[in-house]
N, C-alpha and C positions, 0 to 999 in steps of 0.2 A: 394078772398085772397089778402093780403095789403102784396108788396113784402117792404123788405129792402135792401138798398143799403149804402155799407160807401167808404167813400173816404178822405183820410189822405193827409195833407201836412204838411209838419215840415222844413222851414229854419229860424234856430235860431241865436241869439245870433250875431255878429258884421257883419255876413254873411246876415241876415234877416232884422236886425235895427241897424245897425252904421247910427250915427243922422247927422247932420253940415251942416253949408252952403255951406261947398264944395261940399255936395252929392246935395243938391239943384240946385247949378250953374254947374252942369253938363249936358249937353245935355245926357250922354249917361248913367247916372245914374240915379237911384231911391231912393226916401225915403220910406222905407215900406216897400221893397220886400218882407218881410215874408208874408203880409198883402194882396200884390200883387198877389203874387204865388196864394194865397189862394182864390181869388177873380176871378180868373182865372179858376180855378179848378168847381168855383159853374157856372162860366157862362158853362163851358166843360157841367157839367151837367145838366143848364137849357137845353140845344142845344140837347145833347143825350139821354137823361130818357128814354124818349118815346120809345127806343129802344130797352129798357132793362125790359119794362114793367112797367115804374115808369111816377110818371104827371107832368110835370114840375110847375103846380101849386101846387102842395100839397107837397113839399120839408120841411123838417126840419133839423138844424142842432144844434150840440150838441160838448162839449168839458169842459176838467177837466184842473183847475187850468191855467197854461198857454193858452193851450188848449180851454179854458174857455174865459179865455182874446181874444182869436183871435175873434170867438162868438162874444161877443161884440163890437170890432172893424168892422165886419161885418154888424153889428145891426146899429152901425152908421155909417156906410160908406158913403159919398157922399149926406151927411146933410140928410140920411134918404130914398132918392129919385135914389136908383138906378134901372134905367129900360134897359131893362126889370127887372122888380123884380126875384128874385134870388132864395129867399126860403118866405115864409109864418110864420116858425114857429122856435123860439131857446130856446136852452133849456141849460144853463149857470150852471155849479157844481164849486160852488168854483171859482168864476174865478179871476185870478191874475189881478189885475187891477191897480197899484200903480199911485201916480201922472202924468199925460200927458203932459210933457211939449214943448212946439215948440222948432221946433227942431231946428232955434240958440241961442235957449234959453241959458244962461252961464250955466246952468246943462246937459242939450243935448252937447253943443258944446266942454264942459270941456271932455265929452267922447271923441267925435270924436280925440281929440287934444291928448288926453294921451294916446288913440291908435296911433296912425299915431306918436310919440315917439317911441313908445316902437316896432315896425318895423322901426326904423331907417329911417324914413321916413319925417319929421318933415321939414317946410319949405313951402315955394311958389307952389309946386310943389305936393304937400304932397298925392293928390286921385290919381293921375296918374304914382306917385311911389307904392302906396299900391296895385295897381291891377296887379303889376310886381313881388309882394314879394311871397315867395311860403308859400304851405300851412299852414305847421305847424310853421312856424312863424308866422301867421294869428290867428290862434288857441290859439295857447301861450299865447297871449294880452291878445283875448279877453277873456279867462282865470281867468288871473293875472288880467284884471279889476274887473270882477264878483267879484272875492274874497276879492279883493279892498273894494267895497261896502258892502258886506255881516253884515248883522246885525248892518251897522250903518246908514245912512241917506239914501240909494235905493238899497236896500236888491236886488240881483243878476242884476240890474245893465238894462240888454238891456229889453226895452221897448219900444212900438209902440208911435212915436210922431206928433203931428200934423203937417198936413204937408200944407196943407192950401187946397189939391185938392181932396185926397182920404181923411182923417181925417181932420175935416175942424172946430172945435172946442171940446171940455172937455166933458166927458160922462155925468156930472152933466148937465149940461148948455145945451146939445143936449136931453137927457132925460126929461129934463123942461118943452120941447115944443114939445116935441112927435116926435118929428126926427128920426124915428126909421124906417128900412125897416121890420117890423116882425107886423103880426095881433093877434099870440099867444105869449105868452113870460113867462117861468119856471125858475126859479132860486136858488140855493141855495146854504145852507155854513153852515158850520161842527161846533159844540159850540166852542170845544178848538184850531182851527186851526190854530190860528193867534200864538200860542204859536211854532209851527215849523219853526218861523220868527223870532224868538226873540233872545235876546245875554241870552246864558245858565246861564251868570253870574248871571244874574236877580232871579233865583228859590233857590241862595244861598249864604252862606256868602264868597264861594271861587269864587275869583277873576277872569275870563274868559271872552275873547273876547277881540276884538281892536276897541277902547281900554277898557280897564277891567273896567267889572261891578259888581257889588253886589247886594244882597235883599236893601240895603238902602234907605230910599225917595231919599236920594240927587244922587244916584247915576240911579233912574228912572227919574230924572227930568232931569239927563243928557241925558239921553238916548231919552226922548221921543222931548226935543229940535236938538237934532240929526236928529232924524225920518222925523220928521216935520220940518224943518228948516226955510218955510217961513212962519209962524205962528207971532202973535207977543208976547209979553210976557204977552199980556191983556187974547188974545185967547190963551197961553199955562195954564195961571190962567182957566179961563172958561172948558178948557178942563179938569185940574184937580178937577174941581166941580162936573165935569159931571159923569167920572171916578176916586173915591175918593178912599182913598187906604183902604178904608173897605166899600165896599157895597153889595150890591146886584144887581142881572140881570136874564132876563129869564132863565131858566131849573136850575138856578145853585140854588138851593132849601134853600145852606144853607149860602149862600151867598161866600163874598170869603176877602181874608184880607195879599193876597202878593202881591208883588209887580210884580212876573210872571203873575200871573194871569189878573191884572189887565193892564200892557202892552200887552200880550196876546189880549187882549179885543180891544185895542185900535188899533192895528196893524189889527188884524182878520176885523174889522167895518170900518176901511179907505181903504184898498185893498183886503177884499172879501166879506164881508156882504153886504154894501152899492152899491158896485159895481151889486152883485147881482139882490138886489133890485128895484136901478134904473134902469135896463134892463127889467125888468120882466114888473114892473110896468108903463113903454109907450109902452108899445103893444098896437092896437090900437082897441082888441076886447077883449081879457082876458088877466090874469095875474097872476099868480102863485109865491109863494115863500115858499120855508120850509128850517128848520136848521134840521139839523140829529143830532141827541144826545145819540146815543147808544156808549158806551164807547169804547175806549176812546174818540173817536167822534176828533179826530185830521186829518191835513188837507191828504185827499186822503183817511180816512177810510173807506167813503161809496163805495169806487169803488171794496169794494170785493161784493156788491149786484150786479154790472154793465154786461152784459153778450154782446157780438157781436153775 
C-alpha cells in the first residue's frame, strides 16, 4: 500500500519576498524566505518519511498557481543540484511564474523602496526600521503595492527573485540545460486562464482598470507594452504577428477575434503555459504536459477534480 503525505507552507507576499539589496547586505536577512521556509520543510521530510512509513526516495511534490510557482522554484533550486536530493518527482498546475528578476534589479528594487515609503521607513536605515514597524502597517503596503501592480506591468506584484545562492538564474535559461532537481516532471494550464489576469476593460467597449482600457487594438497595444515592458518595439511587432487579433490556437475550434481573448493568450503562455512546459520538459527521465479545457477552463477550474 503507497501511503501519502502532505505538507503545506505559505509565507507570502512582502513577508516571503520583499526583493533589494538591503535584504542582500544583510547578515541577518534573507532573500526568498517563502522559498526558504519551503526548502526547509522538504529537507524536514527527506530526514523523517521513513518514519512515517514514506521513502525518502520516492517523494513528489505538487502545487496550483502560486502554489505552482513555488514547485518550480524548487525544481531549480541550487542550479538543479541540491543534495541530498529532496523529491524525484513535480508535478506543476498552473503555475504563477511571471518575469524573474534579480533582486536589485530597478523592478525588484523599485519594490523594496516603495515599501520601506509607505511604512515611513525610507532612508539609510530603511530594513532595520521596517523589522521595528508593527504588523498591520506591514500588511497595508504590501497591500496597496499588490494593487499598485494589478493588471498593469507585474500583475500582484511579489515574486521569487534571483537571488544569486538559492535561485541562481531564469527558469528559461536553467530549464535549457536540464538544471533541474526532478527525474519526473507533469505540468499543466487551463485554456482560458491567462484571462483572470487581464484588465476587464479589454472584453469591452467600457472603460476599466488603471489605467482604462477597452476592446480597441490601440488600447491592447497599450496594455500589452505595459505587460511586457522590456520588450523592444521590433519584438512587441513580432509578438503581434504571432498573436494577431483574429486567429486561431489549439482547442479554440473556432478561432477567436477580441482583443480579451487574445491578451488572455499572451498573458496565460508568458506566466503559466510556458512556465509549465519548461519544468515538465527537463525532467531528466520523463515529462508530461496537458491543458484542461472543459469549460470554462479558467485559471483554478480543474482543482474542483483535485481531492487530499
Amino acid at each position: 500500500m503507497q501511503r501519502l503525505h502532505t505538507l503545506t507552507l505559505c509565507r507570502t507576499n512582502a513577508f516571503g519576498f520583499l526583493p533589494g539589496r538591503e535584504i542582500a547586505n544583510d547578515p541577518s536577512s534573507d532573500l526568498n524566505p517563502g522559498l526558504l521556509d519551503q526548502h526547509f520543510g522538504l529537507q524536514w521530510v527527506n530526514k523523517y518519511i521513513a518514519h512515517f512509513g514514506g521513502d525518502p526516495n520516492n517523494v513528489a511534490i505538487w502545487g496550483q498557481s502560486a502554489g505552482a510557482g513555488s514547485v518550480v522554484a524548487q525544481v531549480i533550486a541550487q542550479n538543479g543540484q541540491t543534495t541530498p536530493r529532496l523529491f524525484n518527482k513535480a508535478l506543476a498546475s498552473s503555475p504563477f511564474w511571471p518575469k524573474t528578476y534579480n533582486y536589485d534589479a530597478p523592478q525588484a528594487q523599485g519594490i523594496y523602496d516603495s515599501f520601506a515609503n509607505m511604512t515611513g521607513c525610507s532612508g539609510s536605515n530603511s530594513l532595520q526600521c521596517l523589522k521595528t514597524v508593527d504588523l498591520q502597517t506591514l500588511r497595508n503596503a504590501a497591500l496597496a503595492i499588490s494593487g499598485s501592480h494589478t493588471y498593469n506591468t507585474s500583475s500582484y506584484t511579489w515574486a521569487p527573485v534571483i537571488d544569486g545562492t538559492f535561485l541562481t538564474e531564469s527558469l528559461s535559461n536553467a530549464t535549457s540545460k536540464g538544471a533541474v532537481n526532478i527525474d519526473y516532471g507533469f505540468g499543466v494550464y487551463n485554456q482560458h486562464e491567462g484571462e483572470n489576469f487581464i484588465a476587464p476593460g479589454l472584453q469591452g467597449a467600457v472603460n476599466t482598470g488603471s489605467p482604462p482600457y477597452n476592446s480597441s487594438i490601440a488600447s491592447f497595444q497599450h496594455w500589452v507594452s505595459g505587460f511586457l515592458p522590456g520588450l523592444t518595439p521590433q519584438d512587441l511587432h513580432n509578438l503581434q504577428l504571432v498573436y494577431p487579433d483574429v486567429g486561431t490556437t489549439e482547442a479554440l475550434a473556432g478561432g477567436y477575434n477580441s482583443t480579451y481573448t487574445r491578451a488572455g493568450l499572451i498573458y496565460r503562455d508568458s506566466v503559466l503555459a510556458c512556465p509549465a512546459y519548461w519544468m515538465a520538459s527537463a525532467a531528466h527521465k520523463a515529462s508530461y504536459l496537458a491543458q484542461y479545457i472543459i469549460s470554462p477552463a479558467r485559471h483554478a477550474s480543474d482543482t474542483v477534480w483535485v481531492s487530499c
